[in-house]
N, C-alpha and C positions, 0 to 999 in steps of 0.2 A: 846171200849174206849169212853169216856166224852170228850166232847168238849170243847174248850176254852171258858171262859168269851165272850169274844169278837166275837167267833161263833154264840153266841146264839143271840146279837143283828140284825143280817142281817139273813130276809127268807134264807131256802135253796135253792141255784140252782142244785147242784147235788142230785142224790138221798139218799145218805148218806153223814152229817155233817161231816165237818173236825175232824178227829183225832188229839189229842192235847198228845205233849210229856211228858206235867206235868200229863199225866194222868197214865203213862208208870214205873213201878219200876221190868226191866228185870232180872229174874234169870240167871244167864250164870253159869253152869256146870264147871268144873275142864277138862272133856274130849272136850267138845266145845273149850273150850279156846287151849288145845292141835291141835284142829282138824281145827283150822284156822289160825293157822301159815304160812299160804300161803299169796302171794303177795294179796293186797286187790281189788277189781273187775276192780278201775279204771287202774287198772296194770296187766289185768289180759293177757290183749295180745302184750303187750310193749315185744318187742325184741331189739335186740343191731341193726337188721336193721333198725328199727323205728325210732332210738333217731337222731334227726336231728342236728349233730354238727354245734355251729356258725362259720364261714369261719374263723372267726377274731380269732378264741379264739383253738391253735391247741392244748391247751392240753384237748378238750373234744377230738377228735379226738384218739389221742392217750391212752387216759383215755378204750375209746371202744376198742383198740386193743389188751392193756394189758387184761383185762377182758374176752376179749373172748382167749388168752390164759389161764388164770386164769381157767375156766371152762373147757377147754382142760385138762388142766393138774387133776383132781377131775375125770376122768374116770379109771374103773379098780375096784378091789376088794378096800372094806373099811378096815382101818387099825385096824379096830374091827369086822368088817364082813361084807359079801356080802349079807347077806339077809333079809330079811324083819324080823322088830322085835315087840312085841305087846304092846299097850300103856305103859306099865309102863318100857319097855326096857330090859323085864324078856327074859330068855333062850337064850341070847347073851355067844359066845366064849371067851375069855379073848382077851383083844387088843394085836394086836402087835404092834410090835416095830414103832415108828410113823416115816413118813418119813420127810428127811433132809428140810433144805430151809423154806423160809417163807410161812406159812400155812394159811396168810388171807390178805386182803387189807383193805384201808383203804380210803375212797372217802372224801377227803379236801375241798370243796368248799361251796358259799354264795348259799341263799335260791334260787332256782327257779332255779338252772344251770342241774336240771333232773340228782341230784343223785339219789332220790329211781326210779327211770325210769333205771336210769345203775344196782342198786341192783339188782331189781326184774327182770330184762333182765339174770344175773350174774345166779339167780335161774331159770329160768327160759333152759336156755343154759347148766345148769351143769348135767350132764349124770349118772341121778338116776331117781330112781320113786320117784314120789312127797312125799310119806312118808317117804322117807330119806334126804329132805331137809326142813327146816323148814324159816320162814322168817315172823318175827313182829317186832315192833315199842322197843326202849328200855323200855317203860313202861308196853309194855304187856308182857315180856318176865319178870321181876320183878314180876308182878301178876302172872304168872306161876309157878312161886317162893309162892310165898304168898299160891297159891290151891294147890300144890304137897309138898310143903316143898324143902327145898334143894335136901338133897340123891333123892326122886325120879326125881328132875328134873332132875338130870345129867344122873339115870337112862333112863330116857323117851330120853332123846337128843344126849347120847354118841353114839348112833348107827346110828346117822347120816352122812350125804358124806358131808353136809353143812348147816349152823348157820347164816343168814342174820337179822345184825340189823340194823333198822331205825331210824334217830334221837339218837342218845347214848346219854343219861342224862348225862354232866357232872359238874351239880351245885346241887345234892344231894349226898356229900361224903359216907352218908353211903349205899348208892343204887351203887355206884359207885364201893365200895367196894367188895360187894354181890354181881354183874355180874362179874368183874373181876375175883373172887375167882371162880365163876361158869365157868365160859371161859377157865380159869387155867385148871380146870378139864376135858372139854370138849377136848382142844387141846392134854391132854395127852390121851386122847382117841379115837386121831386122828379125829378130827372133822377140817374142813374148814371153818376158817371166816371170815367174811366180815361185814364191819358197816362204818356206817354215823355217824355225833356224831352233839352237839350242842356245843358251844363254852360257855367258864365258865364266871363264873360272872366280870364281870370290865373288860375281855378282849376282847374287841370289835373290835377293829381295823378297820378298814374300809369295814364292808360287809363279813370278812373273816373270815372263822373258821382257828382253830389254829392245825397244826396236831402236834407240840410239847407239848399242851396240852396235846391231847388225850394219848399220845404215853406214860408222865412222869404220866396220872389219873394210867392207867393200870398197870402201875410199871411191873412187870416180865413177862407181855406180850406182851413188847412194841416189843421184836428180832421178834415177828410172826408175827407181820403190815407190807405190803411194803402200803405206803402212794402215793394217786395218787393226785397229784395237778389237780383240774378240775376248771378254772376260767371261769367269764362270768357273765353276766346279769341275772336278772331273765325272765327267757321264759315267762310266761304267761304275762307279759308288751311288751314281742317283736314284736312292728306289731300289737297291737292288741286296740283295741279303749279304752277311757277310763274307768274306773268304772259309773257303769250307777248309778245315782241319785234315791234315794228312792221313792218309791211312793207313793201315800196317803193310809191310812188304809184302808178305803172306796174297792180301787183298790184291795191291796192286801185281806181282806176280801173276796172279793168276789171271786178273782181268789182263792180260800183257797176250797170256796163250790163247786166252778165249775171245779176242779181238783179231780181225784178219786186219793183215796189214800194222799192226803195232810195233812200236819195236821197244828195248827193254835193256836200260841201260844204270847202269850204279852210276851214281852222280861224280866223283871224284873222279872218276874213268871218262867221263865224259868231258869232265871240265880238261883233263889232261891230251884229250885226243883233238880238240876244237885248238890248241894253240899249234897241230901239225896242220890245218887247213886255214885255206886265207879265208875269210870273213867273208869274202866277196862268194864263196863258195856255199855259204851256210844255205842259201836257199836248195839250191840242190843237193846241200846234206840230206834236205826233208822231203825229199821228192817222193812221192808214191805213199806216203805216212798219210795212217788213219790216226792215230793216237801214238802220244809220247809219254812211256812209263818210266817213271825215275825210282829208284831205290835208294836209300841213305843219303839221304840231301842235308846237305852239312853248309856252315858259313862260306861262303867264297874267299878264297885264303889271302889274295892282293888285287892289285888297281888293275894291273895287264889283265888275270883272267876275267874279272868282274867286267869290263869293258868288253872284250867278247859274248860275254854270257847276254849281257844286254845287247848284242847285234841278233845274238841266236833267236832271243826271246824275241825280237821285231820281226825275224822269217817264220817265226811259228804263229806269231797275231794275223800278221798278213796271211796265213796260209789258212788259217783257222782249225788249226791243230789241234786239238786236246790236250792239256796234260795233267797226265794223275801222277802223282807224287809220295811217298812214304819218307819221312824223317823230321826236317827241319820247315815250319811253316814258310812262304814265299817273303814272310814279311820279315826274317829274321836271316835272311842270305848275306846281306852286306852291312856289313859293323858300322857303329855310329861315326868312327871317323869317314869314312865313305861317304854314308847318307849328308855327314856336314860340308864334306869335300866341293871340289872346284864340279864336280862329277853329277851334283846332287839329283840333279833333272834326268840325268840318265838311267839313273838306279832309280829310283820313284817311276819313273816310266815301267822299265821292268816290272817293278812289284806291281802296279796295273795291270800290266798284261798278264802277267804269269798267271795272276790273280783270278784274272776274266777266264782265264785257258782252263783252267786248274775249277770253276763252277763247270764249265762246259764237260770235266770229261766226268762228272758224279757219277752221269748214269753207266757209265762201263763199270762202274763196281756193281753196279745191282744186274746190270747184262750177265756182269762171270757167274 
């Protein structure tokens, strides 16, 4: 890989320049994309013991009870088969008859209150082999769509004991449309699910997602949601000191060389190279990354890249990336009409995470 502009000006301290992600245009496979529907690394050992309910707030509490009978009840033979079946969902029995009662849940709450931490706990606790349960973001699950086509998706998924999504789109009607139809299909094939969603446009309300939304997007799959209200703050603000202040280029340059595996990228370059890669790519943009060094971080200029930028930022949490940063605080990226926008949940997410990434990588300034 080619390093950044901005690499090239400061000697090396490490023995190999920074890796730069504008240098990166990953191919990702149709069967890669199948073969990592699993919770992503930073959730790779989150259990329903782990998730720390806040005292104040008892419907997390109960949120984990339900769930771990929810997982309870998904053991036993699949209502399309018990056994293992090959990529494309070939040499499967015909399903039977699907069983009564609601077949998935539905996790209600504002950013940061450790829904995908109850999901991937939810997968994680439900009593199959990992190739019969599946669990991605609503966007990769659409691109899954996009590399198999419909019939084989539902081929590929019907044989599963469970379906966890992340994030549910629900301010693109006709993606909204297309997983719903997909789900329809899935539940009559006895599959189990479970999702998070994002709240639609103008309906903000205060911090809350809306499970009336979700419930009237999905139309005829709304009787198979039981909906769990989980209120609360966001956890990575609780307790925990404030977003640490940018540091000089200088600084971060250097911690960029003196980091194996870093790469080192001017923010404007990057936001411009991530609209030649599909989204669905971003996680293998990050592959093999210890640390993400950003130089000149400036506002995000419109809605198209700002919405990328928030997918980037969900493969670097999930990956548990680092990133140090020189310019523009995280909390000053997307202009107030944005943050008021139909979007608002998306971009506040972002600022969390970038946020969390961005304490995590302090100590590479004191390493260089």
């Amino acid at each position: 890989m080619s390093s950044s502009p901005a690499a090239s000006e400061v000697s090396p301290i490490a023995d190999v320049a920074p890796l730069s992600l504008c240098a990166r245009s990953p191919h990702v496979p149709a069967d890669r994309l199948v073969a990592e529907m699993v919770p992503p690394p930073r959730f790779d050992s989150v259990r329903f013991a782990t998730y720390l309910p806040d005292p104040n707030q008892p419907s997390q509490t109960e949120a984990v009870r339900v769930l771990e009978e929810f997982a309870g009840g998904l053991g036993g033979a699949h209502a399309a088969t018990g056994g293992r079946r090959g990529f494309l969902g070939l040499g499967r029995s015909r399903a039977a008859k699907v069983p009564a009662g609601p077949r998935g849940v539905y996790l209600d709450g504002g950013y940061g209150v450790g829904k995908t931490h109850l999901l991937a706990s939810l997968w994680h606790a439900t009593p199959a082999e990992p190739a019969l349960k599946a669990f991605g973001t609503f966007v990769e699950l659409t691109n899954l769509v996009g590399a198999l086509g419909f019939q084989q998706t539902v081929q590929t998924l019907s044989g599963h004991r469970l379906l966890c999504i992340d994030e549910f789109e629900l301010d693109d009607p006709g993606d909204t449309v297309l997983v719903s139809t997909l789900l329809g299909r899935l539940v009559d094939a006895g599959v189990a699910l479970a999702a998070t969603s994002n709240t639609l446009p103008g309906k903000l309300g205060e911090g809350r997602f809306a499970a009336a939304d979700f419930l009237r997007e999905i139309q005829g799959l709304s009787a198979h949601f039981r909906a769990l209200r989980i209120d609360g703050e966001d956890y990575r603000h609780r307790g925990l000191p404030e977003a640490p202040a940018p540091f000089s280029e200088e600084q971060v340059t250097k911690a960029a060389h003196a980091t194996p595996a870093a790469s080192l990228d001017a923010f404007p370059q990057l936001l411009d190279h991530l609209a030649k890669v599909h989204p669905s790519r971003y996680g293998a943009l990050t592959d093999g990354l210890s640390a993400v060094c950003l130089t000149d971080v400036q506002p995000v200029p419109d809605q198209s890249t700002a919405l990328r930028l928030v997918v980037l930022a969900d493969r670097l949490y999930d990956r548990e990336v680092p990133v140090l940063a020189a310019g523009l605080p995280f909390d000053r990226l997307f202009s107030e009409e944005m943050l008021n926008g139909g979007y608002r949940k998306k971009y506040f997410r972002a600022i969390s995470r970038l946020t969390a990434l961005a304490r995590d990588a302090k100590g590479l300034v004191a390493a260089g």
